[in-house]
C-alpha positions as a printed Julia matrix, in Angstrom:
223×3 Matrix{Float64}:
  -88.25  -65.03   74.06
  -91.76  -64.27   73.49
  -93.55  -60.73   73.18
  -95.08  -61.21   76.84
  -91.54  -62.07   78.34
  -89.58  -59.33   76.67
  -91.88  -56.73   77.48
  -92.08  -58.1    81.18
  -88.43  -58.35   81.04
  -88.24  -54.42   80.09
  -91.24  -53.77   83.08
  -88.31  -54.89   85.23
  -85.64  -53.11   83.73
  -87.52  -49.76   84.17
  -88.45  -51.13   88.02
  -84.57  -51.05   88.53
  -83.76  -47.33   86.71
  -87.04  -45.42   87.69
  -87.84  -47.03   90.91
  -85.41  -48.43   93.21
  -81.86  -46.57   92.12
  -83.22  -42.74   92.34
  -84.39  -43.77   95.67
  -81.78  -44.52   97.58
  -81.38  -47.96   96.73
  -77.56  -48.65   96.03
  -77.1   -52.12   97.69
  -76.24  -54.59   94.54
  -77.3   -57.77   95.65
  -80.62  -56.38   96.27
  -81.16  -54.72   92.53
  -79.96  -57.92   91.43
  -82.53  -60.07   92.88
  -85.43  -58.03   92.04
  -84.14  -57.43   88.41
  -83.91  -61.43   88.29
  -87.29  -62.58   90.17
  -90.84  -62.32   87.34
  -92.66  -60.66   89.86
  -95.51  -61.09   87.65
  -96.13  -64.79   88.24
  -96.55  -63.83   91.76
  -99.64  -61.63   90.92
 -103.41  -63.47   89.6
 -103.23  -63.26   85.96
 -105.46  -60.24   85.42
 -103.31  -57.71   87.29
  -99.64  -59.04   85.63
  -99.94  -55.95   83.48
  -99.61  -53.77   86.83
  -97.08  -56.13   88.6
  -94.04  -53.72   88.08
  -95.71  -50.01   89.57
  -94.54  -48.2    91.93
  -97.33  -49.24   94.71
  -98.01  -52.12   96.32
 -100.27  -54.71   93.67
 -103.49  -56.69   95.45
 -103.24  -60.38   95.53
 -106.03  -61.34   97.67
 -108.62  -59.67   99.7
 -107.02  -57.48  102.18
 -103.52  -58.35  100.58
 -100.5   -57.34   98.86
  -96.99  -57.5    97.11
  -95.2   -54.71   98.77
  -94.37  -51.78   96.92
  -90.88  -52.59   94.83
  -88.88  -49.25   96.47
  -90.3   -49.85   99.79
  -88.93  -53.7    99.86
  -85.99  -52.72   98.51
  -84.94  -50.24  101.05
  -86.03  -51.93  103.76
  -84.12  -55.22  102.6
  -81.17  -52.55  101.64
  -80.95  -51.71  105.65
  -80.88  -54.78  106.9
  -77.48  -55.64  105.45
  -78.26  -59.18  104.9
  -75.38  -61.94  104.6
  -75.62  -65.13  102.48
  -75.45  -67.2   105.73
  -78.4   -65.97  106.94
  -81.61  -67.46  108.34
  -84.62  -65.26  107.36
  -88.6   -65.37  108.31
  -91.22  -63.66  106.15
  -94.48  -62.53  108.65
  -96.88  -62.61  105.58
  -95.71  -64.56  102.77
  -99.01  -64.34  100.56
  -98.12  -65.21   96.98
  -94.52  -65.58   97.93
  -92.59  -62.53   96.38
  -90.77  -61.37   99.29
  -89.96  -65.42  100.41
  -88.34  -65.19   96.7
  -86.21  -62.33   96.82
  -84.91  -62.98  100.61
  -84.05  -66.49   99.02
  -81.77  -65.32   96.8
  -80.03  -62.99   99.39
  -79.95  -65.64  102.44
  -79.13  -69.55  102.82
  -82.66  -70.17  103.97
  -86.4   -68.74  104.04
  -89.57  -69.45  105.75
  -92.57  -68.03  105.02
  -95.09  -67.83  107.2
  -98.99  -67.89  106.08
 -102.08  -67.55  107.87
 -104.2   -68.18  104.23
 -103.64  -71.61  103.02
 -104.53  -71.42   99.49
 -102.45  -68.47   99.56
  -99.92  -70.45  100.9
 -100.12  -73.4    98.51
  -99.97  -71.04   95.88
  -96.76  -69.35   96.8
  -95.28  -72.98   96.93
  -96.39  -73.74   93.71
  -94.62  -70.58   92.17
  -91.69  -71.09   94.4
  -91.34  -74.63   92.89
  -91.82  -73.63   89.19
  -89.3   -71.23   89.63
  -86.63  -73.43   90.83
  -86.62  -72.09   94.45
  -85.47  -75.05   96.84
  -83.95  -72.85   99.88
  -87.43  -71.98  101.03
  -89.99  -73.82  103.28
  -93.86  -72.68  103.57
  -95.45  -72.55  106.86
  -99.09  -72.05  107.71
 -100.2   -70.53  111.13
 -101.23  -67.38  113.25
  -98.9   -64.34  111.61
  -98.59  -62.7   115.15
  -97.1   -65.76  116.89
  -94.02  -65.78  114.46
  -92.55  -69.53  114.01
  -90.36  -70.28  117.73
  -89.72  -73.46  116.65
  -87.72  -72.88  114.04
  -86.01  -69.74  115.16
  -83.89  -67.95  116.19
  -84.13  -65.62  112.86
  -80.98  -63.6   111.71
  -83.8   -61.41  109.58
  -87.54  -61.19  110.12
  -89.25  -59.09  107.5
  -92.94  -58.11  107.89
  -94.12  -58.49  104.67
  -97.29  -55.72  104.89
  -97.71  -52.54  107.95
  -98.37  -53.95  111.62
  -99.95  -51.23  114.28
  -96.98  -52.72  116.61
  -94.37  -55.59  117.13
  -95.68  -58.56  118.61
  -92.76  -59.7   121.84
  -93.09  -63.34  120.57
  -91.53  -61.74  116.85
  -88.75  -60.24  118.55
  -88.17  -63.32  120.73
  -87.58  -65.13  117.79
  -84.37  -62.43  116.49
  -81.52  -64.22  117.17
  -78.26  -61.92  118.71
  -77.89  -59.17  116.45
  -80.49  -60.19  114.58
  -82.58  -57.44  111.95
  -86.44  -57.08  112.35
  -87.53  -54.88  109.03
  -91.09  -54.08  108.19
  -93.6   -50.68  108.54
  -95.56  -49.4   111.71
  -98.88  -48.25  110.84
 -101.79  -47.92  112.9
 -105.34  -48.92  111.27
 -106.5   -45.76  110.76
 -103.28  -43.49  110.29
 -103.07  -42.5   106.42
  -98.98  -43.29  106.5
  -96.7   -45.52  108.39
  -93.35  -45.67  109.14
  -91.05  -48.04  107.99
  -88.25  -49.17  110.43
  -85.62  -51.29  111.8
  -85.36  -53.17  115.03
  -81.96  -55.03  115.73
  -81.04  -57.3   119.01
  -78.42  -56.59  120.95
  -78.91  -58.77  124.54
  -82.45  -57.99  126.02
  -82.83  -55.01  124.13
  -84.37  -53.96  120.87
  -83.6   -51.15  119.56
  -85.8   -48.93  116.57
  -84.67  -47.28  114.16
  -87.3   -44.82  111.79
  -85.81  -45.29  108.17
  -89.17  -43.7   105.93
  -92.47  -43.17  105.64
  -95.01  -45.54  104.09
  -98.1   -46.55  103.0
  -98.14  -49.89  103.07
 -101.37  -51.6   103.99
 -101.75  -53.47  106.99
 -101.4   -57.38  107.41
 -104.38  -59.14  109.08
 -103.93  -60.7   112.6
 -101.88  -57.69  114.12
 -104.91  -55.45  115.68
 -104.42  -54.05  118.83
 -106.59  -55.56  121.27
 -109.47  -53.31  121.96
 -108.65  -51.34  125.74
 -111.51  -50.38  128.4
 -113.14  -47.38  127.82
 -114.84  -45.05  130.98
């Protein structure tokens, strides 16, 4: 193993023991996919020596990896089953498409960027990831056509749900991700689940995650 891999391979290791297990995170199967996944090769080049802190690491203009805790938790809550059918709203680089994949039978990842989008296929493939497909369109508008979704996980802070995402929750289905308005220092991570016609919220923590693009609120009328 080269110098590069151990030393990312001990950036992980420390990720696990100073990062995810003092907070809160006890779920196995969730330590054990981020302890596998080189998060690195999911960030440009320059900023792999940052790729394992405790915040969330720039991969584009306007977007991010979420932060490792805050994915972890929120993944940790949504007591996911290897059967599952799961959409990521904000795929990017592909990180959180990865990780779900090795929870779940199968992943989409939705993309508004494409070269983001052929990126995070690219890394997906070089990894060995085959239970994944990469889908480009409007975040909002969710993917209807291939739902319904036992697991939808906003991968970045929304001001509010779209109705076409929870549409797309199939019964008893877990929608995971952090409310933050645009202008609101912290957000709130939470947890919607099905049940019928109704969705109820659950507040888990408080976050900072930034916001994904195409989830504004539409200006209102002002007198």
């Amino acid at each position: 193993m080269a110098q590069a891999e151990r030393q990312f391979a001990e950036a992980r290791r420390q990720m696990v023991l100073t990062q995810l297990r003092p907070n809160k995170v006890i779920d196995e199967q969730v330590i054990d996919a981020m302890a596998a996944l080189p998060r690195e090769q999911f960030v440009p080049k320059t900023y792999r020596g940052v790729a394992y802190m405790d915040e969330d690491v720039a991969v584009a203009p306007g977007r991010y990896l979420m932060e490792p805790m805050v994915l972890a938790r929120l993944l940790q809550e949504a007591e996911i089953q290897p059967s599952e059918v799961a959409l990521v709203v904000g795929a990017a680089t592909g990180y959180e498409v990865a990780v779900l994949a090795k929870l779940t039978s199968t992943v989409i990842g939705l993309e508004a960027d494409a070269a983001l989008s052929q990126l995070a296929a690219a890394t997906l493939q070089g990894l060995g990831i085959d239970n994944v497909a990469l889908v480009e369109g409007a975040l909002k508008d969710g993917l209807a056509k291939q739902g319904p979704f036992n697991i939808i996980l906003l991968a970045g802070a929304v001001p509010e749900i779209s109705p076409a995402l929870l549409d797309q929750l199939a019964e008893g289905g877990r929608l995971i991700g952090v409310l933050r308005a645009s202008d609101a220092p912290i957000g709130q991570a939470v947890i919607v689940k099905r049940n019928g016609n109704l969705f109820p919220q659950r507040v888990l923590f408080d976050s900072g995650t930034p916001g994904l693009p195409g989830f504004d609120r539409a200006a209102g009328f002002v007198f």
